[in-house]
Each structure stands twice: as structure tokens, then as C-alpha cells.
C-alpha positions in Angstrom: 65.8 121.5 32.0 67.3 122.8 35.1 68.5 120.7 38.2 65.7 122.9 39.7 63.2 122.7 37.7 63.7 118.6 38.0 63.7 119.3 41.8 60.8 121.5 41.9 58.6 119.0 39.3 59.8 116.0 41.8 58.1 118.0 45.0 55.1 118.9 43.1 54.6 115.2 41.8 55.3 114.4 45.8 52.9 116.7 47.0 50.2 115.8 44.4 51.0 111.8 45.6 50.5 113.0 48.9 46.9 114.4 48.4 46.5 111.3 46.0 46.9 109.1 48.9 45.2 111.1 51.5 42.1 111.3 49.3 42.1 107.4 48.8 42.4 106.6 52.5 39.5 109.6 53.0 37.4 107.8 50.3 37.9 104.4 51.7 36.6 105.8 55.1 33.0 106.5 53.3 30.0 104.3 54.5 27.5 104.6 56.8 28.0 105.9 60.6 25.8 105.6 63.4 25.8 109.6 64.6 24.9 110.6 67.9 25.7 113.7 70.4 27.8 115.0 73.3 27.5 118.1 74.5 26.0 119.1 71.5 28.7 118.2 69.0 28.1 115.7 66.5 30.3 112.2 66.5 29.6 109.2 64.3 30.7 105.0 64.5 31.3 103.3 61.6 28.0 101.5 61.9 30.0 97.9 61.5 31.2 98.3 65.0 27.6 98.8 66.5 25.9 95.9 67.9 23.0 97.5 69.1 21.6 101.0 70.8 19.7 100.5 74.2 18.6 103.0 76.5 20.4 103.5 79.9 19.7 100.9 82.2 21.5 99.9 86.5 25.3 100.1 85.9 27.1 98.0 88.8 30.1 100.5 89.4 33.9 98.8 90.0 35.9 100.0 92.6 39.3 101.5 91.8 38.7 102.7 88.0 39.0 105.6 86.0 35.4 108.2 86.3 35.1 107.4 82.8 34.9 103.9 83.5 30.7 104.0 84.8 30.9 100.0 85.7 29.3 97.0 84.3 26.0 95.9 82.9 24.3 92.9 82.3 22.6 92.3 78.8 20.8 89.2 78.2 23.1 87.6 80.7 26.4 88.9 79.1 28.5 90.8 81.7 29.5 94.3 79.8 31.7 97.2 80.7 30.5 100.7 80.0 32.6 103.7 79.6 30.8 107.2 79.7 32.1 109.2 76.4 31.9 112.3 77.9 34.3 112.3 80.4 36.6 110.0 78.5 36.6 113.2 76.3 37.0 115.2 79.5 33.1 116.8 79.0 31.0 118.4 81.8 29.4 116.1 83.2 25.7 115.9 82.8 23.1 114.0 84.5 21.6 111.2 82.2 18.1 111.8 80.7 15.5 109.9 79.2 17.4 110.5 76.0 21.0 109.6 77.1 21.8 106.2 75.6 24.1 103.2 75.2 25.6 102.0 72.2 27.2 98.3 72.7 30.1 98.2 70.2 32.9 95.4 69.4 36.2 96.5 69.8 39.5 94.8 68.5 42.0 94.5 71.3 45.0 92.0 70.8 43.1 89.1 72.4 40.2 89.6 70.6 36.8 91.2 69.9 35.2 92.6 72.9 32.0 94.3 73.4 31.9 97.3 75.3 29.1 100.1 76.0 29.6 103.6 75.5 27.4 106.1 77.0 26.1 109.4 74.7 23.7 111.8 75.7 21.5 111.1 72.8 21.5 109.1 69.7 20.6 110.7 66.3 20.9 109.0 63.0 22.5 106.4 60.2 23.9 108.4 57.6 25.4 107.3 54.3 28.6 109.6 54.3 30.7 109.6 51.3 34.3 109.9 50.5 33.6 113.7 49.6 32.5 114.7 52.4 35.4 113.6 54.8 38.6 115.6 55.2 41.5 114.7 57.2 41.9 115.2 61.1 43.7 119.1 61.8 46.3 119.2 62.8 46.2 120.6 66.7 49.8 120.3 67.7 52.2 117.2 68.7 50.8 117.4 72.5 47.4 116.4 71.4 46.4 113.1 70.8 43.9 112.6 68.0 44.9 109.2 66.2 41.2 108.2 67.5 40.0 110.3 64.9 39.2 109.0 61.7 38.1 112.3 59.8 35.6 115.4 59.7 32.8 115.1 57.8 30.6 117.9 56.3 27.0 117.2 56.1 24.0 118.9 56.1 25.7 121.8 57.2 27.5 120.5 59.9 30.2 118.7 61.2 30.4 115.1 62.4 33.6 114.0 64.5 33.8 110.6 63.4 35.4 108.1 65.5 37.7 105.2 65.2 36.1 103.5 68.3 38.9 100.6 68.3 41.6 103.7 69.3 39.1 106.1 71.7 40.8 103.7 74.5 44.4 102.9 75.0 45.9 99.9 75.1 46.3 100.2 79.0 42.7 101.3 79.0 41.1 98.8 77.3 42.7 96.1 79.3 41.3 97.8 82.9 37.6 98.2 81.1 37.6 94.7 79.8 39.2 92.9 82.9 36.9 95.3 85.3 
């Protein structure tokens, strides 16, 4: 055999790793995701990260935050920061309905778990999503940031965003929310 024939053989065994490994990672994503909408694109929340779903209810707003950054609610006497998903994601912004909800999730952050409420215009479903149906983030380009993105699943026809809600914020962010 040929040095590149060995050569060529070594980059298609690479390659093949490669997908291998992508499709394991993809695989280990599958589970169930809480789904809901903004601006009529479909996102879904590993469902583990969900504490509950309540509708919207008085947000006390903190001076000197980011817009995203709606303010702080009080659940059952625990003080809780909301961020609006929309304009995190830099959406129009649309006045909330009877529809629009919040979902109260747990996110890691070095010091801990902390609870935090994100604001969607409507919530949809739990859906079982399996390995099969997720494919990796596209790639759009060094200059955009898209490491909060844990893959793009294909159900029913359409497309669920889902999220890795522990990397939506930044580090910098998630220290303002949780300190606000």
C-alpha cells in the first residue's frame, strides 16, 4: 500500500471518528424538553432544568440592568430574577398576553444552583425527542455566538431550537441577574 493510500485511510477513519463522536454526544442529548415559543419559532429546555411553568404575574423592575433583565418576582416568598427571552435573543418586543408565561429554571453558576425565570410568549409541550432527531448546531460563522445551543431537532415537521439554558447567560450576566 501506498504512503497515500495509508494517509487517505487515516483521514477517512478520522472523519468517520468524528461523526462517531458527534452522533454520541447528539444521542446523549435525547430526552424530554419542555418546548415553548418566541416569535413564533420553536425552543425547547431539557425538562430537568424546569421547576415549574406559571403564568405572568407583577415583576418589581431593578434599576441600572440590562432590558433583558424584566426585574424580580416573588414566588411563595422566594425572591426570583426574571429575564425576558426575547430580547435576550434581541426579538421585537411584544406586549405580554394572557398566554405569555414564565418558566422558573435552575441554573448552575460557579456558586451554585440558582433559580431564575424566563419569560416566553407561550408555552407548548413535553416532548420525548430522541437522539435521531437532533443534529448538530450550523455553523454561522466565528462572529456568532451559539455555544448556548445544544442542537436542532426535527419533529413533527418542524424545528425545535433547543437550549442549553445553563449557557443562554454569560458568566458576567448571570452574576448581575442573580445579585439584582
Amino acid at each position: 500500500m501506498t504512503d497515500q493510500g495509508t494517509a487517505a485511510d487515516t483521514r477517512s477513519a478520522k472523519t468517520e471518528t468524528g461523526r462517531k463522536d458527534e452522533r454520541t454526544g447528539l444521542l446523549e442529548r435525547e430526552g424530554k424538553y419542555l418546548t415553548f415559543e418566541l416569535a413564533r419559532e420553536n425552543y425547547g429546555l431539557e425538562i430537568l432544568k424546569v421547576r415549574e411553568i406559571i403564568g405572568m404575574m407583577d415583576i418589581t423592575a431593578v434599576p441600572q440592568t440590562p432590558a433583558f433583565v424584566k426585574g424580580l418576582i416573588n414566588l411563595r416568598g422566594k425572591v426570583i430574577p426574571v429575564v425576558d427571552l426575547r430580547l435576550k435573543f434581541g426579538l421585537p418586543v411584544k406586549e405580554y398576553t394572557e398566554r405569555t408565561a414564565i418558566i422558573v429554571v435552575e441554573i448552575r453558576m460557579a456558586s451554585g444552583p440558582v433559580q431564575m425565570g424566563i419569560v416566553v410568549d407561550t408555552v407548548s409541550e413535553v416532548m420525548n425527542i430522541v437522539g435521531q432527531d437532533i443534529e448538530s448546531t450550523p455553523n454561522f460563522g466565528a462572529r456568532l455566538k451559539t455555544d448556548y445551543i445544544l442542537g436542532m431537532a426535527k419533529v413533527k415537521g418542524r424545528v425545535i431550537i433547543l437550549l442549553d439554558i445553563d449557557r443562554v447567560l454569560t458568566d458576567e450576566e448571570l452574576t448581575l441577574v442573580s445579585g439584582a
